[in-house]
C-alpha positions, 0 to 999 in steps of 0.5 A: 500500500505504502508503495502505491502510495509513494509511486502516486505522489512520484507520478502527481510529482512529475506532472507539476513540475513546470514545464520550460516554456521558451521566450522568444524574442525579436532583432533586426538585422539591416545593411548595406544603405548605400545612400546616394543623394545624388540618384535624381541628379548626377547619378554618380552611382549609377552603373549605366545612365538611367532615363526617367529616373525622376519617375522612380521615387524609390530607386533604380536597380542601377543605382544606390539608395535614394533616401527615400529608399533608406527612409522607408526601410527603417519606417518598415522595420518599425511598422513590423516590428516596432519592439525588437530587442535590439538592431545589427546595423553591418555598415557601407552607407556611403555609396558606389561613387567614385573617389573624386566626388567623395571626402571624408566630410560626406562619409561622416555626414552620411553616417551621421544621417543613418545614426540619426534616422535609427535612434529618431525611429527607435530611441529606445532600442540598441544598435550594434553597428560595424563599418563597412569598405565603403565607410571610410575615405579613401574606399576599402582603405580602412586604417588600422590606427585611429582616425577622424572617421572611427572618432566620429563614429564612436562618438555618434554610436556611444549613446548605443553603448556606453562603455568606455573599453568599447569607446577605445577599441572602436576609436583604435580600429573600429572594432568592440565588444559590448553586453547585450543582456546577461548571457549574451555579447556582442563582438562587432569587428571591423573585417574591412582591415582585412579586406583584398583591396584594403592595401594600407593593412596588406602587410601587416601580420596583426592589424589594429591587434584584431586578431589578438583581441577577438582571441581573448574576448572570445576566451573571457566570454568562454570563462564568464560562461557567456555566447557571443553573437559576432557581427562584421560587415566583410565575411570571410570565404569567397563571393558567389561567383568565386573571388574571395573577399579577404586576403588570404592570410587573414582569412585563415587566422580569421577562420581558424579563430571561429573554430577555436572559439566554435562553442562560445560563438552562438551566431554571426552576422554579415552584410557585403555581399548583397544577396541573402546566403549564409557561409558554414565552418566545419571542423574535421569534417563536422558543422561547427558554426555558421554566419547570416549574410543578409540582403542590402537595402541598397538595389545597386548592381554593377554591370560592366558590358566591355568585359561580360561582368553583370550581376542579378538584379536584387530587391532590396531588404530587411531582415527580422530575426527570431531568437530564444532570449534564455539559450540564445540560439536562433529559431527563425529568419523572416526576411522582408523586402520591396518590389522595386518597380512595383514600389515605383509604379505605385509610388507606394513602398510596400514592404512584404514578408517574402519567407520565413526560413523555417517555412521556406526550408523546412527547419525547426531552428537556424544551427550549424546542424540544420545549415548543413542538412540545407545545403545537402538539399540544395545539392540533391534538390533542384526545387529547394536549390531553386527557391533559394538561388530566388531567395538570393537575389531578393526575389527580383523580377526582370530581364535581367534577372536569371531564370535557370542555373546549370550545374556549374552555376550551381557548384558556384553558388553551394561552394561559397557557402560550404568552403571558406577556405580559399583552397578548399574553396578551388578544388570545390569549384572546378571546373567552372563555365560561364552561364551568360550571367557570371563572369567568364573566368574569376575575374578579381574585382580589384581588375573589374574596378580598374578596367572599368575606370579605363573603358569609361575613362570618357565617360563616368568611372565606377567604383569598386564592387559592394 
């Protein structure tokens, strides 16, 4: 009897112990502005004159943001979700211009627009901001000492912030680390200082002591018993059509430092590339980490007919995520964007909700696992390959805008997702064709920018790409 008894208050025992119910929260993730207040006018970002562009209230898939544009994303994130827990801002605000028409003074003032708009549309949220190639003057020559650039920044992004160690390191190098919440931080590094065309840091073994600070954040993070979430504007590994984005020294002490650091490291999060992708790191053959690569708001994309080099038209975007705010780990993207011409016939902005991940793909959350279960599919499938080669262009409509990708064209795509090492990212691609809307060969984008100052040196000179 005794026993029964005992056995009834063990099972009433285990159906009132509460159940763990997780809290999901919200963040914003938003990059690559670009803004160009020259777009109705010179149109210097433009990759090719555009008629009417004065009928275009929101912009041409040939030129940066007006502000219009920029004014409308941000508003958009606010109607959506005005109440995210935080924002990821991961730089390149000013545009695709050449330098002549630039200065230091533009690039600060634009900053200074971007900084303004987002505390006005959310004064009471946090935003965690990284410089992007395009943040600076000279373009890409982002220095590895202090300058009136990241002073200024520091200074403008210390109310989002304030902490003083963050202050320092962002005035050194353009890079910091900051808490946001118990748990949880940020590590938002400046990935510019390793970029291929950055030629001032080219020579250095250690720029700004990135590496060596990335190092022992992440080891102290370890020890507090706290994850990271990395945000940097550059990635490392290649872009879609094979370059690489940062040179190959520090791409390998880069990637060999997330490893190390694999179980302290919850999520990263980039811009750059302005298409929507995601980069995976594995460790003896198993998923150890991953990075977001999300759409820029910007439409530019660079077209250079004399040497083949075109790139999709894309949408531009926002993007919400969806986090567990006790574990940290993310549960959902739901990626948002405009129509463009839709957008300027109307003269309306209707931002919509083009996927949620998690519906899109079939995952019940966003981990290195699950990525690694992705690319499996977009290998063996070609619907689910084609639903994301769609995605990744920010489901733009158009002539320009491909409709079919043959297997070479594939391997393009999944190699730079799967292979961020510049070696085993070759032996991945090969051999590759052009399929009419890729370069013929791999054309380094360093080339594409010189190249193109020469054949247009009669006309206008475009500066280098993303």
């Amino acid at each position: 009897m005794a026993s029964r008894m005992y056995t009834v208050f063990m099972l009433v025992g285990l159906l009132s112990v509460p159940k763990v119910i997780a809290d999901i929260g919200s963040f914003w993730h938003v990059t690559d502005f670009h803004y160009d207040s020259t777009v109705f006018t010179s149109q210097d970002s433009c990759t090719s004159p555009v008629a009417d562009i004065e009928q275009k209230p929101y912009g041409d898939y040939l030129c940066d943001s007006p502000w219009s544009l920029i004014n409308s994303s941000v508003h958009a994130m606010k109607q959506i979700e005005p109440n995210a827990d935080f924002i990821l801002w991961t730089g390149d605000n000013a545009p695709h211009i050449d330098e002549s028409k630039d200065s230091s003074e533009n690039i600060i003032n634009i900053i200074s627009n971007l900084t303004s708009i987002l505390m006005d549309v959310f004064p009471n949220t946090k935003v965690y901001a990284a410089h992007g190639n395009h943040d600076y003057f000279p373009h890409n020559q982002l220095p590895p000492h202090e300058n009136e650039i990241y002073h200024a920044a520091a200074n403008m992004w210390q109310r989002w912030h304030r902490d003083s160690t963050a202050n320092t390191t962002l005035r050194k190098g353009g890079y910091y680390m900051v808490s946001i919440k118990q748990g949880l931080v940020a590590v938002v590094l400046n990935t510019n200082l390793y970029y291929n065309s950055n030629k001032v840091t080219a020579d250095i073994s250690d720029p700004a002591g990135q590496f060596q600070w990335f190092d022992q954040v992440l080891d102290q993070a370890a020890q507090n018993g706290n994850k990271a979430y990395v945000i940097a504007h550059i990635p490392t590994g290649m872009y879609e059509e094979g370059d690489s984005m940062i040179r190959p020294q520090f791409n390998k002490k880069l990637n060999d430092l997330i490893i190390k650091h694999k179980n302290t490291i919850a999520a990263m999060f980039y811009g750059h590339h302005h298409t929507d992708t995601f980069k995976l790191w594995y460790d003896q053959g198993e998923p150890v980490a991953f990075g977001l690569v999300a759409p820029s708001v910007t439409p530019w994309r660079a077209i250079v007919p004399a040497i083949n080099l075109s790139t999709p038209a894309h949408n531009p975007g926002i993007r919400l995520l969806r986090y567990d705010r006790l574990t940290y780990q993310l549960k959902d993207i739901w990626q948002y964007y405009l129509e463009l011409p839709d957008a300027n016939d109307k003269s309306k902005a209707q931002w919509k909700l083009e996927y949620k991940f998690s519906e899109a793909y079939g995952v019940q959350e966003i981990t290195s696992t699950s990525l690694a279960q992705l690319v499996s599919d977009l290998e063996k499938k070609t619907d689910v390959f084609m639903k994301y080669f769609r995605y990744n262009i920010v489901s733009a409509k158009g002539e320009s805008v491909p409709t079919s990708c043959d297997t070479n064209c594939q391997r393009l795509y999944i190699c730079s997702i799967k292979e961020v090492d510049d070696d085993r990212h070759s032996k991945c691609v090969k051999p590759v064709s052009s399929n009419g809307f890729r370069p013929v060969a791999f054309i380094s984008w360093d080339f594409y920018f010189l190249f193109t100052v020469m054949i247009v040196s009669g006309c206008v000179s475009k500066n280098h790409f993303l």
